[in-house]
N, C-alpha and C positions, 0 to 999 in steps of 0.2 A: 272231768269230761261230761259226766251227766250234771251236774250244775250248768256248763256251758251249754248243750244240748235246752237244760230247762228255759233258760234265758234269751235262747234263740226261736224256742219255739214259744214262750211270751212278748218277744218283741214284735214277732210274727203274726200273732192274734190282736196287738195292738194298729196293728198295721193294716188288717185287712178291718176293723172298727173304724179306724180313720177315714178308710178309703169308702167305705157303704156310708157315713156318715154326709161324707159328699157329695156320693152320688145323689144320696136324697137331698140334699141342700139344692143341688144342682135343679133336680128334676120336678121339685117341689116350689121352691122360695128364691133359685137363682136364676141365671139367663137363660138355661133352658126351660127351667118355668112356663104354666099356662099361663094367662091373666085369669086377676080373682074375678067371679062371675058378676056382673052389672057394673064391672070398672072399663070396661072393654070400650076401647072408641069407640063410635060408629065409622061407617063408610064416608069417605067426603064427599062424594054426590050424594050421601043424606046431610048434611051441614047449606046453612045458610047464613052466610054473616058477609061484612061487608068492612075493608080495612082498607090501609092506604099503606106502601110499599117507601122507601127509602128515599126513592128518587119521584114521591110524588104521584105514584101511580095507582088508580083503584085496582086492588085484590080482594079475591074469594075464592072460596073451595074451590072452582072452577079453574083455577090459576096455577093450580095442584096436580090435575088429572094427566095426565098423559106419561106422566114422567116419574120417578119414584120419590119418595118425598120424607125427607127429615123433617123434624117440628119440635123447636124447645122452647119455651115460655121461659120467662126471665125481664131482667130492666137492670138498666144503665147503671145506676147507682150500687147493684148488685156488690158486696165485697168480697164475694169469693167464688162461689157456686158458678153464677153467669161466667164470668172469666175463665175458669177451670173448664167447664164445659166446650165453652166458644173454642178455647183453646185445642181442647180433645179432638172436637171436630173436625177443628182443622187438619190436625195431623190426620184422622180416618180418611177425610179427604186428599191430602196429601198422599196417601200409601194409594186412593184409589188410581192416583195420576188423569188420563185422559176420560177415563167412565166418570169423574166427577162430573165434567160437565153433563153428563145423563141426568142430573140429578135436579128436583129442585131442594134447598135448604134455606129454610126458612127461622128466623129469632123473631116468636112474638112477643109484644111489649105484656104485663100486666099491670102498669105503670106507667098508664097514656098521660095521666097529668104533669109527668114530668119528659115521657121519653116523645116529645114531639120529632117529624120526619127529619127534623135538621140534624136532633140530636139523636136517634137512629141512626142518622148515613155515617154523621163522624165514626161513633161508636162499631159499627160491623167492620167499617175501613180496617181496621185495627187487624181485621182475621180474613182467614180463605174469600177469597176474591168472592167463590160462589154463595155465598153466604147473604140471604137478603133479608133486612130486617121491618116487620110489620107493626104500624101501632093502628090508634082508629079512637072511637067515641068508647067509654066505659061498658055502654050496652052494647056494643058490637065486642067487645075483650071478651064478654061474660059471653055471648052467644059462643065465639070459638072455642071459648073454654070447655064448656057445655059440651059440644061436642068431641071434644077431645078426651072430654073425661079430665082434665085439669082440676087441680084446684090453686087459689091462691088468694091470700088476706093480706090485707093492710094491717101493719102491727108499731101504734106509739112506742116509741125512743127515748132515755131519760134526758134527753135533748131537747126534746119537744116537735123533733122531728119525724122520721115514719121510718120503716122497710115495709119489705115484703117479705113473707111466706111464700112458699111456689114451688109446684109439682118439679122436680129436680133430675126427672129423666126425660130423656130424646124421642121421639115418639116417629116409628118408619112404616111410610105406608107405602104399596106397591102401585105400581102405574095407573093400574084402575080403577085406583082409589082407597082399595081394600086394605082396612089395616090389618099390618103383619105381624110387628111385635114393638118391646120397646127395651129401649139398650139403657140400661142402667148408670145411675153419677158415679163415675169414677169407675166402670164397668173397662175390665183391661184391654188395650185396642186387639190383641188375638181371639179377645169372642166379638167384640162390638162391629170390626171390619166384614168377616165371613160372612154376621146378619146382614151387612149392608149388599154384599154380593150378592145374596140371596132376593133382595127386592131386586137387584138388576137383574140377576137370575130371569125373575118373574118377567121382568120385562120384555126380554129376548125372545122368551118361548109366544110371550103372546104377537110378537111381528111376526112368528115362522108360522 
């Protein structure tokens, strides 16, 4: 009996270790997390850049405002990251149903030399209707990036060909521009959804 008694109340202490170990994981280094200081977007009425939209259309941070806004950098040729994400998306969108449309979501290219507007449209086709995808000049990539706090490199292939490197999380700003947070790669859709509610949230209260 006091063996079993010992065992339970080691299991016990193992257990609440686990559970403080998470929290801090959580509160520290996961999606409840702060951002690290001077990685932090800026507001998109501080951004100035100038891109071209799927269907041909001039976009900018201004394109953004009014409405809450997803933002993930990536390109076509992507083999796994891009697709897994697009894909996640979708489904966040999916679960959101009719508040989707609330939304803007946007895939920007880092990989304008290959992701031109044609090969953009085919490529978003592919996911959630809502979903728009931007490319533009190499110096308007980098201005967005910039302010996004992105980063992304071009990296030789023993091909002779190239990828990319590229910041690999979703970035949600609220209606006013203001960024909120940012939902992590492969981040489970039961935390990633509730942030998103939360920029609708934000949106709500600002028409009431």
């Amino acid at each position: 009996m006091r063996r079993r008694a010992i065992l339970g109340y080691g299991a016990a202490g193992v257990g609440a270790v686990a559970l403080m170990l998470f929290v801090g994981w959580w509160l520290v280094d996961g999606p409840g997390g702060p951002e690290p200081v001077g990685q932090r977007p800026v507001a998109l009425t501080e951004m100035d850049f100038r891109l071209t939209d799927h269907e041909g259309n001039g976009v900018g941070p201004e394109t953004l405002i009014g409405r809450p806004t997803m933002a993930f950098f990536g390109f076509t040729y992507c083999p796994d990251v891009c697709l897994t994400t697009l894909s996640d998306i979708s489904g966040w969108l999916d679960d959101l149903g009719d508040e989707a449309d609330e939304m803007n979501v946007v895939f920007i290219t880092v990989d304008p030399e290959r992701d031109t507007v044609e090969t953009m449209a085919e490529y978003v086709g592919y996911f959630h209707p809502v979903i728009r995808g931007w490319t533009g000049p190499e110096e308007q990539i980098a201005r967005v990036a910039d302010g996004f706090r992105a980063t992304y490199e071009r990296v030789p292939t023993e091909s002779g060909d190239y990828t990319m490197n590229h910041t690999a999380s979703v970035f949600l700003f609220a209606a006013s521009g203001r960024f909120v947070t940012m939902i992590d790669y492969h981040e489970a859709r039961e935390f990633a959804v509730p942030k998103i509610r939360r920029a609708l949230a934000e949106e709500m209260e600002g028409a009431t």
